[in-house]
Phi, psi and omega in degrees: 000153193233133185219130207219152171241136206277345177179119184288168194274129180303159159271035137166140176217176201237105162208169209286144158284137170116327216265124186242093139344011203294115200302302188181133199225126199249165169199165122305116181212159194265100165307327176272006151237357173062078190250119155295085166324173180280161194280163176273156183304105183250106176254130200280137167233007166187101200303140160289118169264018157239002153236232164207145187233169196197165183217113224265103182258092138315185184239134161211180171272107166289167205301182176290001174245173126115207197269007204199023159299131162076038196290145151264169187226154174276143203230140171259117169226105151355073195259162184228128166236120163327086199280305215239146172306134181156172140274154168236153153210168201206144190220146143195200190225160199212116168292125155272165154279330163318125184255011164276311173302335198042212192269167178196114198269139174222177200197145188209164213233140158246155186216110180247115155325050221311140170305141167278000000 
């Protein structure tokens, strides 16, 4: 079984108050049939305090490479919005089904802006 993240999460982005983010977007999917799993468990473990963070379950492509290119998949994502000026940071963690991946805690930097 393959369990794949649809995109890792930056170590630190730069945006506008007022500005809705997604952050880091996970999906699963089974390397020997290319079989598309439930998207994996996305839990906030450490909440931002000048924005607000959330966790978005959606339809997407799993990626443009290997033999399980262009899959759809179910995708769990990390959005972030931008309230207040400042750095933030927010951390959470993602279950897989795989029990090779198990959980695997990730954390990100927001660097927020004033809107003109």
């Amino acid at each position: 079984m393959l369990g794949i993240a649809l995109s890792a999460p930056a170590p630190a982005q730069t945006m506008k108050s007022g500005d809705v983010v997604v952050l880091a977007s996970y999906y699963e999917i089974r390397g020997s049939d290319c079989l598309a799993l439930r998207a994996p468990r996305v839990q906030i473990t450490q909440n931002p305090t000048l924005g607000k963070a959330s966790i978005m379950q959606t339809r997407g492509q799993s990626s443009d490479s290997g033999r399980c290119a262009y899959r759809p998949v179910a995708v769990s994502q990390v959005v972030y919005q931008a309230d207040r000026p400042g750095s933030d940071t927010l951390a959470w963690e993602v279950k897989y089904q795989n029990k090779t991946l198990g959980t695997r805690r990730f954390s990100a930097t927001v660097g927020v802006t004033p809107a003109p």
